[in-house]
Structures are given as C-alpha cells and as structure tokens.
C-alpha positions, 0 to 999 in steps of 0.5 A, a space after each residue: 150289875 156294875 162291877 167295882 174295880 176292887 173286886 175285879 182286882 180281887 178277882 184277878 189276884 186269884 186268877 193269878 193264884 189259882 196255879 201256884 195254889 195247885 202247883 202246891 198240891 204236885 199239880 191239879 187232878 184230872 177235872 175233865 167231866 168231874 162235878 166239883 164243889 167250890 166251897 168257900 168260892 169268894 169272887 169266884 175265879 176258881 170256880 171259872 179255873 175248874 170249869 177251863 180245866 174240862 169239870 162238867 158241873 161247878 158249884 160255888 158256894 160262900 157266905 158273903 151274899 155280896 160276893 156272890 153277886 159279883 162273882 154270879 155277874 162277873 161269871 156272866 158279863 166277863 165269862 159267857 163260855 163256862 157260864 152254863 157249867 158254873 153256879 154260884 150260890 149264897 148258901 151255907 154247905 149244911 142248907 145244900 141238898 144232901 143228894 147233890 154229891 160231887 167227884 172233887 171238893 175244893 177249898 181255898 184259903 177257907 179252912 182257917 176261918 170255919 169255926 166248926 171245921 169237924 162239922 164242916 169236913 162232916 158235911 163235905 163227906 155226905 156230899 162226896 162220891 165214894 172215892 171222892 176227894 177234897 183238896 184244901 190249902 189254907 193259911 196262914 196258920 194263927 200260931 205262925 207269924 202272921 197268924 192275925 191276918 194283918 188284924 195286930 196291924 203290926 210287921 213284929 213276927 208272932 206279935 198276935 200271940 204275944 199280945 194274947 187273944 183278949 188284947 188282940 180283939 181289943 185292938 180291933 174292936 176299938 179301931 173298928 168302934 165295934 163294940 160286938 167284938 169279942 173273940 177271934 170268931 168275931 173276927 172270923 178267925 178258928 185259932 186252930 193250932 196245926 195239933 188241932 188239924 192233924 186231929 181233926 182231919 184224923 177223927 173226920 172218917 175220912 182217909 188222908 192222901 196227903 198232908 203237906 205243910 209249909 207249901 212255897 215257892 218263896 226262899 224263907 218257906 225253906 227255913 221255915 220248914 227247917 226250923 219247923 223239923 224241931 218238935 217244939 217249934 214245929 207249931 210256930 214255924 208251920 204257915 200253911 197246910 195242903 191237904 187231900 182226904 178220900 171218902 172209902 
C-alpha cells in the first residue's frame, strides 16, 4: 500500500504529541509487559509509543477503516520492530470480544466525539483487569472557545455558541452541500458541557484517580485556568479534560 504524505504528516504530529499528551497526566505509567487498549487509535502513532515504552500486547481500534489501513501498513512498512506486539482493527468496542480484557486503556483526543460516552466508558470497564485503568485526554471541550473544532471557520472566541447549534450545522451543511446534515452528531461532535463529564464519569462505576482540567504547557492555559476558578465561568473557560478511572 502507498502511503500519502498527508497521513504520514498526520502521523508525525502525533508522534510529536504523544509526550506532551502524557507529560499532561504528571508522565505515563509503567507499560512494560502491560496489555493496552488503544481506543480511538487513528493513525496509529500511540499505538507504536506504547509498544516503545515496554507494553507486551497493543490493540488499536477506530471507526475510520481507512485509518486503519494506513495505520496497519504504516506499522509494517515503517515500524517492522514493534510490529508483532500491535494490532490494528476497524472495529466498534462493543463488537470486540468481551473475554479479551487489558491492564491499561488509553484514549486520546476521542472522548468529545462518542455520542454515547456512558455506553462507551460501559464497554471499557468489561474489557478491564480489576484494577485496571483508562487514562483520556480530550478536547477542546464544545462550551470553550474553539469548542467547534474549527467547524464556525471563525477566529471570535465562543462564536459556535453564539451563533447556536441549529446555525452552526447550518453553515456547514451548506459549505459541505450536504444536505444530511443535522445536528452536531453529524458532525461528530457529543456537545458534552464539562457538568455532563464530571456526571458521567461519577455514575460510570468506575473510581476516579484523577481528574485534571485546563492541561497546557501554553501561557494563556494559566489565565484560563483563573478565570476557570469563577463558578459561572468555570464552563467556558475549561479546554480540556485529563482523567484516569480504576475498575475496583
């Protein structure tokens, strides 16, 4: 298979990420001999950083089919070392086998997409050793400032909200000439608030290690995490969310 440079591109930027990502959570765990679930594994390149940092087994799953072709031949053509210790599969986490359970699950920059993240963080805990954890970093959060994911196409802070879901979608729909375009779950967007995640990972049965917001090294995360202290504001000025549950 041939590569595009797009995607090798893409692939590179998270090469380049995947430290920082962790460095966010205080540093990575110990893989070494751990089984890890990727969830949400896109190109694949943290799929490849936990094979390097010692985890015996890595499975990497996403929706995009076509990512994972480029991830499974990236893995092979550029990555021969890891590549008995890495799987990629096109597969939904609910179709994987329920007996197949892991140490770690990770999941980067997934959690603001899954429209059922309750079903989603369900599915995570039966494929979970007792003790088990996930560790998910995602954002940007829809109520902060670039909550649309670039879809508004404007640089004004906050103008998805301002312009409301039903005008946002509209937009896009007609920039897209796609007239299927609904909602924000078209878009694969959830519109989760930072309220709606707190509850949802409280009710999901699983024990929260840690929960950690506004995670940058950039200078203007500090003044958002200021203003983010003002219980009114805390919704709109919280970016990101880095948390870490334990299956008792």
């Amino acid at each position: 298979m041939e590569l595009k440079q797009s995607d090798l591109d893409y692939f590179a930027r998270g090469t380049w990420e995947n430290p920082r990502f962790w460095r966010r959570f205080g540093g990575p765990p110990d893989f070494t001999g751990q089984r890890v679930l990727d969830v949400g594994c896109g190109h694949g390149s943290m799929a490849i950083y936990l094979a390097r940092a010692g985890a015996a087994q890595v499975v990497g799953l996403d929706l995009n089919c076509q990512l994972i072709e480029f991830a499974s031949a990236n893995l092979i053509q550029h990555h021969p070392d890891v590549a008995h210790r890495v799987t990629f599969l096109c597969q939904d986490l609910k179709d994987y086998p329920e007996d197949q359970v892991f140490d770690i699950i990770v999941s980067k920059d997934t959690f603001e997409h899954i429209l059922d993240l309750p079903g989603m963080l369900a599915e995570m805990k039966k494929r979970l050793k007792p003790g088990g954890r996930i560790y998910a970093g995602f954002g940007p959060l829809y109520n902060s400032p670039l909550g649309d994911h670039g879809y508004s196409q404007s640089r004004i802070p906050w103008r998805h909200l301002m312009l409301g879901e039903e005008a946002l979608v509209a937009r896009v729909r007609a920039r897209w000439r796609r007239d299927d375009l609904r909602s924000l779950a078209d878009l694969g967007l959830n519109g989760l608030a930072l309220a709606d995640y707190e509850r949802i990972f409280a009710q999901s049965g699983l024990k929260i290690v840690a929960l950690m917001t506004n995670r940058s090294e950039k200078p203007l995360s500090r003044l958002f995490a200021q203003f983010a202290r003002v219980p009114f504001l805390r919704e709109y000025f919280t970016f990101n969310i880095y948390v870490v549950l334990e299956k008792p």
